[in-house]
N, C-alpha and C positions, 0 to 999 in steps of 0.2 A: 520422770515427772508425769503425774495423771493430769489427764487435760483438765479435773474441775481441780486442778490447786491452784491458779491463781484464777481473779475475775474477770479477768482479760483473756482467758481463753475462748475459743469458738468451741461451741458446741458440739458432739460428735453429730448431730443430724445433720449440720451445715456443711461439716468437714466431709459428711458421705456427697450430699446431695453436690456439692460441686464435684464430684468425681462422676456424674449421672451426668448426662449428654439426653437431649430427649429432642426428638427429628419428628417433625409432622412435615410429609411430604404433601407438594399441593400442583394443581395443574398450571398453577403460573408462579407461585410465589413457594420459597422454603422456609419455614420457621424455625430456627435450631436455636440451642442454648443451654448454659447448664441449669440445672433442675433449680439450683440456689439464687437463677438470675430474676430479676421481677419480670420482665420483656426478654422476648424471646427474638436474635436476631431474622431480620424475614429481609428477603432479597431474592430477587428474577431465579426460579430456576430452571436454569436451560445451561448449558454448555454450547460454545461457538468455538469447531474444529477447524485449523487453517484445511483447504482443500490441497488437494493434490495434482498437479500437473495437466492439465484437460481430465481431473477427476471429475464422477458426478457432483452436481451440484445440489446440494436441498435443505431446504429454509422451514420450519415449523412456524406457522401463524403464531403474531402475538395476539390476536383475535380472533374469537370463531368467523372463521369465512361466509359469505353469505352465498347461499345456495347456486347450482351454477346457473339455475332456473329459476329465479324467484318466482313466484303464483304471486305477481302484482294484486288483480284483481281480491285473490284472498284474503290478503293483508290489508287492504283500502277496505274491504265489510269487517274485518277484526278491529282495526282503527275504528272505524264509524261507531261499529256497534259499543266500545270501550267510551265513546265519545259522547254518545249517546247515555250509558248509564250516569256519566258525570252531571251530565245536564239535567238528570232526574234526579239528582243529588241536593241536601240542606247544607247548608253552613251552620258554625254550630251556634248562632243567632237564631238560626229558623225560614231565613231568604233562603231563596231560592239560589244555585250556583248561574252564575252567566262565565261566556267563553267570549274570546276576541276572534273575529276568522279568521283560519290560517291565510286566507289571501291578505287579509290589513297587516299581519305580521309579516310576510313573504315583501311585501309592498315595502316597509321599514329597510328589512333586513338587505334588500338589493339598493337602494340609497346608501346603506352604513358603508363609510370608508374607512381603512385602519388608518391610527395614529404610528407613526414613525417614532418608537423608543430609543432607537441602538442602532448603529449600521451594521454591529455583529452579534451572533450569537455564542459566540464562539469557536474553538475549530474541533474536528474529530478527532480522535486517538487513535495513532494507527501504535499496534503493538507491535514489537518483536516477537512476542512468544505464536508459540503455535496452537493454543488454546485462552480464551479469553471463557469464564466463567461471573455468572449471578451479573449484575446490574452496570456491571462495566459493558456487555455487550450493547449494552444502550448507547454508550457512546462509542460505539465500534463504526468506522467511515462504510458505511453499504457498498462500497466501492471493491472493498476488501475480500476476496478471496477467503470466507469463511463460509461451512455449512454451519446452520444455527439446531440444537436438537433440543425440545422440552421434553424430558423422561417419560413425566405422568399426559395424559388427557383423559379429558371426561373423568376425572377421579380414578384412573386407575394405571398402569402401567400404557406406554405410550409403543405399542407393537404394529407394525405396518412393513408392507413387504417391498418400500422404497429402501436409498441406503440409510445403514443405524437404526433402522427397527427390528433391528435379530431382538431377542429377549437379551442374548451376551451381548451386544452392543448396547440395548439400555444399562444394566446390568454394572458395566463399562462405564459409561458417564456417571451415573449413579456415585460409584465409588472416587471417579474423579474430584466431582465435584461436592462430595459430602466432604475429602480426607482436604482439600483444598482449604472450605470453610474453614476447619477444623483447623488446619497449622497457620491460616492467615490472619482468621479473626481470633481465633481462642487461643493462640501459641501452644497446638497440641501437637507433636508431630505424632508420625502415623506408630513408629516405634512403641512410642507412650502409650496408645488405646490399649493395649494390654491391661491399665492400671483403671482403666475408665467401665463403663458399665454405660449400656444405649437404652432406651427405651423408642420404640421406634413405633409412631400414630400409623392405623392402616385404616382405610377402608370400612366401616359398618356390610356392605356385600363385599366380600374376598372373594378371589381368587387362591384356591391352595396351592398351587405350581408357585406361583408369585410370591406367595407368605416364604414358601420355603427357600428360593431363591434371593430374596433378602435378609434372611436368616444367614445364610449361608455366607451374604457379603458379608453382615456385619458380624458374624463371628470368625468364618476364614479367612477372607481378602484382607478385611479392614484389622482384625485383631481385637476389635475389643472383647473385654475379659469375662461379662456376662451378658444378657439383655435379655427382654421380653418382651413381648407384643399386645398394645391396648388397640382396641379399637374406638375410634375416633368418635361417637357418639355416647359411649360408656364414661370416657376422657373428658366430653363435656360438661355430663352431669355432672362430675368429681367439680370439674373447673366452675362451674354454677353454684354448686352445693347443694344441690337436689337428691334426693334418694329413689325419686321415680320422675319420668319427663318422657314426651312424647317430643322427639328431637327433631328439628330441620336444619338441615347443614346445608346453605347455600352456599354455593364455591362460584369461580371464576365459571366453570364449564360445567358443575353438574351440580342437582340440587339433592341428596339425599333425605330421606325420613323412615325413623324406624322407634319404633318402644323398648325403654330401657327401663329397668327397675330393680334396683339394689345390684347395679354390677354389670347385670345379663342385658342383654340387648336380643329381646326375643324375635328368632331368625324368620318365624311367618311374617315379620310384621317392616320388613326391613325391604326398601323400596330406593332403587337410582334413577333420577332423570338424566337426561342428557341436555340438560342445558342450566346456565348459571348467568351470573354476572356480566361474563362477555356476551352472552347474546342479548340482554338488557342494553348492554351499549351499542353492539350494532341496530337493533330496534330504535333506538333514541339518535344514533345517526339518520337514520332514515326518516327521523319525522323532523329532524335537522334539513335536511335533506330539501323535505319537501317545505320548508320554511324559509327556502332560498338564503343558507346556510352562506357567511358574507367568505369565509376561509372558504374558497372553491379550487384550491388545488388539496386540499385535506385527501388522504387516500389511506382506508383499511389494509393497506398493502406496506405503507411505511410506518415501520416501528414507533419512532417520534410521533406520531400522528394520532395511535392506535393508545396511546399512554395520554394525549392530549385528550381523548375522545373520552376514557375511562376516566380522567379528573372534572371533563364537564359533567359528567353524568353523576359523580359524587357529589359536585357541590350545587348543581343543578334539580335535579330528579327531586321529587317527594311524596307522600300522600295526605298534603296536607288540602284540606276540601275548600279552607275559608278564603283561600289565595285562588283568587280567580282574576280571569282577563289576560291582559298583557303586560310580564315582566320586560324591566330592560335591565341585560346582564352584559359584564364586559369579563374577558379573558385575554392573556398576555402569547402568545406566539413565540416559543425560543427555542431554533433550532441550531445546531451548528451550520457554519457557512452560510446564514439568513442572516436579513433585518431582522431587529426583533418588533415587533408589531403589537399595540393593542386592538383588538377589535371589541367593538358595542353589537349588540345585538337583541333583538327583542326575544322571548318563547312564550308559549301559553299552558294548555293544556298535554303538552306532549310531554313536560316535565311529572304529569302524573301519568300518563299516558302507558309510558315507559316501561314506570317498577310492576303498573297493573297487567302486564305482560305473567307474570306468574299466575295469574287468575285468568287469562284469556289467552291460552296458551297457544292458539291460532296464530299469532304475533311471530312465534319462534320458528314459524317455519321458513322464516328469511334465512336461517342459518340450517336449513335441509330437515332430512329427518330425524324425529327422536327414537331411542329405542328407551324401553323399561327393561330393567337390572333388577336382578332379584335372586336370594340367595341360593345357590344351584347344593341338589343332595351327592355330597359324594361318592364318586364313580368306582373308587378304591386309588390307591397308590403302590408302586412295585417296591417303592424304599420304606411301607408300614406293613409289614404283613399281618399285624395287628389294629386295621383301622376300622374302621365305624360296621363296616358290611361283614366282617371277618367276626367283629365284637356282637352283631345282631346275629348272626347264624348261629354262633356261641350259643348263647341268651336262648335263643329258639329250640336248636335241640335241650339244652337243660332241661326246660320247661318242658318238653314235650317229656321226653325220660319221665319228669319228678310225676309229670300227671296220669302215664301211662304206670307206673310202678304204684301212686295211689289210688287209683281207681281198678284196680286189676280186678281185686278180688270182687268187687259192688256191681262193676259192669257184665253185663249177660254175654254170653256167647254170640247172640243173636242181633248183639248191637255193637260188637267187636267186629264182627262180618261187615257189618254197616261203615265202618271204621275204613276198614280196609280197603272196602269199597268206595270211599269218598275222602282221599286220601286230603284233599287240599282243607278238611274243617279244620284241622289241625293248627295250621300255620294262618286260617281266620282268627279262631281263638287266638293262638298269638299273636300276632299283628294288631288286633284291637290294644292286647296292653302295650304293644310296641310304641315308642314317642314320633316317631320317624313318621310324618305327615305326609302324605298323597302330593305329588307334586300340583295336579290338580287345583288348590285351595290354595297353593302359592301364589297363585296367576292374578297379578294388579289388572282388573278389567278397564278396556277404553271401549268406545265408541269404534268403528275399524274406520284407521284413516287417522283419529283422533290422538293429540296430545296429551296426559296428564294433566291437569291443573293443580296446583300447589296443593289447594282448599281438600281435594277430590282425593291427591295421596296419603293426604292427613287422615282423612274420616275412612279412606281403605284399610290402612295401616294400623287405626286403632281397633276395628271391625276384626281383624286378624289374631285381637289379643287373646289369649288360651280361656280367660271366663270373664264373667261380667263387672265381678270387682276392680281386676285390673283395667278394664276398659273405662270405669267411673273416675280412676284415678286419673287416666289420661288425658281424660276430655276436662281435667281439673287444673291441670300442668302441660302446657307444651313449651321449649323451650325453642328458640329461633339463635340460632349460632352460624357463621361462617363469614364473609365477607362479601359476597353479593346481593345482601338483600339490607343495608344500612340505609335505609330510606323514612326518613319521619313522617310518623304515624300509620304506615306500611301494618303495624302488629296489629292496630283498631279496624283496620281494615281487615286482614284473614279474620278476628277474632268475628264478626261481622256475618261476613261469609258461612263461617263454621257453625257459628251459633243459627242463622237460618237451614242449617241439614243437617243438625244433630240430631242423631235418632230421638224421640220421643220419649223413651226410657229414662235418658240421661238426661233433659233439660232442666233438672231442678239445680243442676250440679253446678258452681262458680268457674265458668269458662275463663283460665287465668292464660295468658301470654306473656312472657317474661323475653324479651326482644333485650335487655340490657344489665346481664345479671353483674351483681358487683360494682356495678357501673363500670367494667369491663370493657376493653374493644372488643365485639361479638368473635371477630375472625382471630383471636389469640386464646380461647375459654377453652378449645380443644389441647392446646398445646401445654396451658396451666394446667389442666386438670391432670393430665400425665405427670408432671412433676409435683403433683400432690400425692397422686396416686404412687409413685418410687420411691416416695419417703417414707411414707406410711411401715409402721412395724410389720403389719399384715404381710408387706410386698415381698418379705423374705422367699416366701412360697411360690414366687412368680418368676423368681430371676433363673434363667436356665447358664450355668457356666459353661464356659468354653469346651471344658474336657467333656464334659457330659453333653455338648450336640456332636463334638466329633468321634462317638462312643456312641451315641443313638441316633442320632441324628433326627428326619421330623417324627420319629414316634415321642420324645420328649417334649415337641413341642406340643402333639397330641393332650399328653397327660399334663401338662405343666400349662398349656395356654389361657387364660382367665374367659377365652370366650367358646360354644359348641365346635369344636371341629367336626 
């Protein structure tokens, strides 16, 4: 029987697409799911190992930690001067903004007493298993004899030389807890991923050690039968539906931005911060903080706490300009082993205070220092003996041969000498047609000392584009995707920013910001867009099989990968 003979069949694109598994790995959260599902499932991802007998002990923050020195003083002129600009700010009437002082607020908030809900909140879960994985460690008793591990930080593999930061030790969790999801939520066992196909989201700046080492899970450990690798800014455009975008992927911990156009995500133009979402909410504790915050045993150290802290700031934070003065907000309290508690409390200004941390990025040095990530030229590999520097040396001599064999007979003796004598013109001429960019011109500049601002990455980033038509196009489309920057009217503000330091060339151009494409949740556009992207007829050309990585291994993912290796 052919699938169209009756009308009740499924489609063969449907029939593919749930055999497609499609993983956006993230520094707090995992969004997995089959390619055919609307929502993708997203849960904690961390793994909690039982410890071992007087074993080491070690807990990964659910929060970026704040620095072990904070620059007080820094931070009180970053607040002011933040404070300051709001005060110089219209509403969209044309008045002028007024603020409440944090002392009239602090004054409120140390009166607020909680209201008594519940004498309990519940009790902990203590497991029997020896591994507790994704969102259940939330209700894991602290009590418990577990190390807690997050794979990724800062956007990218989570490597440090305490215990379980080998590479094989992430490597290790990784598979645990991808093949877990997998047979608990989607009833796959690991048997079956043979029959299955991955698409697995990475990084806009990679790592090639990393690419290849998760290749290697999900083709050999894990078993599944094909995959291929998109990179997460290319995935968003698909998930948008844009054909060109200047992308910003705010995340929990890092905020990425890089130009993409028709596919390609061009590598000068691609740019990591080190900071996201959790540092938004340690910054908005702190002006919590100093607003005589009435929950005064709250600590960024307990989990419950650190997840309480990241839902005021969601449904708190905004940049809306006409909401001025003194809110009064109330939030519930519910932890195991507690009363459950309402508390009232007043905020002002620190609700916008907060998200405008991306623009005033002095704010983030509560959470230490940032570093800029940017995409590094490869150094060569011993398992590619055909890679990028092997394939330019190639290309090099060619050229040189084709042009010494056509000029033989035209060139003079006298300038042949000259040749010989000046051995490096050669490999000048070539290297100009060469694509392979000057590390030089990669370099995102700051002030020394200084953070990134969001504004500053955007207008670097487009500045880096190869000519001036794609830079028009950019300054025409930027797309705002990830889950740490959902803040209203957040987009009218960068767009604001941007449009005050657009070079001069482009200002005739419709500075468009597109903060909610689809009407989309921003932090799920990358993980759609890959599941549009696997479906597609095109995608035949991208799927690397089984036999053929354990037959070439990363030189196919070289020629076969949709982005520069």
């Amino acid at each position: 029987m052919t699938l169209a003979s009756t009308p009740t069949e499924v489609p063969v694109e449907l029939v593919h697409s749930k055999s497609i598994i499609v993983i956006h790995p993230g520094s707090f959260n995992l969004r997995i799911g089959r390619a055919s599902d609307l929502n993708p499932l997203t849960t904690l991802h961390a793994i909690a190992r039982r410890r071992l007998h007087n074993g080491f002990k070690y807990k990964d923050s659910f929060l970026s930690e704040r620095a072990e020195t904070t620059p007080v003083q820094e931070l009180e002129d970053a607040r002011l001067a933040v404070s300051h600009t709001l005060q110089s700010c219209l509403q969209s009437d044309g008045r002028r903004r007024y603020a409440t002082p944090p002392q009239q607020i602090a004054a409120f908030n140390r009166r607020s007493e909680p209201e008594l809900l519940n004498n309990s909140g519940g009790e902990w879960v203590k497991p029997e298993a020896d591994i507790v994985i994704g969102n259940d460690i939330l209700r894991l008793d602290p009590t418990q004899d577990f190390n807690v591990h997050f794979p990724y930080k800062r956007g990218d593999l989570n490597i440090h030389s305490e215990p379980g930061g080998s590479l094989t030790s992430v490597m290790a969790d990784l598979e645990t807890i991808w093949t877990y999801i997998l047979e608990t939520n989607f009833q796959i066992s690991q048997k079956d991923l043979k029959y299955h196909r991955a698409v697995l989201v990475i990084p806009d700046v990679y790592n090639r050690t990393y690419l290849r080492e998760l290749m290697y899970l999900l083709m050999s450990r894990m078993g599944f039968g094909s995959c291929f690798l998109v990179q997460d800014h290319v995935a968003a455009t698909f998930g948008s539906g844009l054909s060109y975008a200047c992308v910003i992927d705010v995340g929990d911990q890092k905020t990425s931005v890089s130009c993409v156009e028709d596919g390609i995500c061009h590598p000068n133009t691609r740019v990591r911060l080190d900071y996201g979402g959790g540092d938004i909410t340690q910054i908005f504790y702190w002006l919590l903080q100093k607003c005589a915050f009435p929950y005064k045993e709250c600590s960024d150290q307990n989990k419950l706490d650190t997840m309480l802290l990241r839902k005021l700031k969601e449904d708190f934070c905004h940049v809306n300009l006409d909401i001025c003065g003194s809110q009064e907000k109330s939030f519930v309290l519910k932890q195991p082993g507690m009363p459950v508690y309402q508390y009232t409390i007043q905020v002002g200004d620190e609700c916008i205070v907060a998200p405008l941390s991306l623009f005033s990025p002095e704010l983030f040095a509560i959470t230490g220092p940032k570093l800029i990530h940017t995409q590094k030229i490869s150094t060569g590999d011993p398992e590619d003996p055909h890679d990028e520097i092997y394939l330019r040396d190639i290309r090099r001599k060619g050229m040189k041969e084709s042009m010494d064999t056509a000029n033989a007979d035209l060139l003079s003796d006298s300038f042949l000498d000259s040749q010989q004598n000046n051995p490096g013109e050669d490999d000048i001429v070539v290297d100009a047609m060469d694509p392979v960019v000057p590390a030089s011109i990669r370099e995102f500049v700051t002030n020394p000392g200084q953070i990134l601002s969001l504004d500053q990455a955007v207008l670097q980033s487009i500045d880096r584009c190869p000519n001036e038509e794609i830079k028009r196009k950019m300054y025409g489309c930027i797309l705002v995707v990830g889950g740490g920057m959902k803040f209203s009217g957040i987009g009218t503000w960068l767009q604001n920013r941007i449009s005050l330091q657009i070079p001069y060339l482009y200002r005739a151009e419709q500075l468009d910001i597109v903060t909610n494409p689809r009407d989309m949740d921003p932090s799920m556009i990358a993980w759609k867009g890959a599941c549009i992207m696997s479906c597609l007829e095109t995608a035949h050309e991208l799927w690397i099989q089984a036999e053929e990585w354990e037959k070439f291994g990363v030189r196919i993912l070289r020629e076969r990968a949709p982005f520069t290796w």
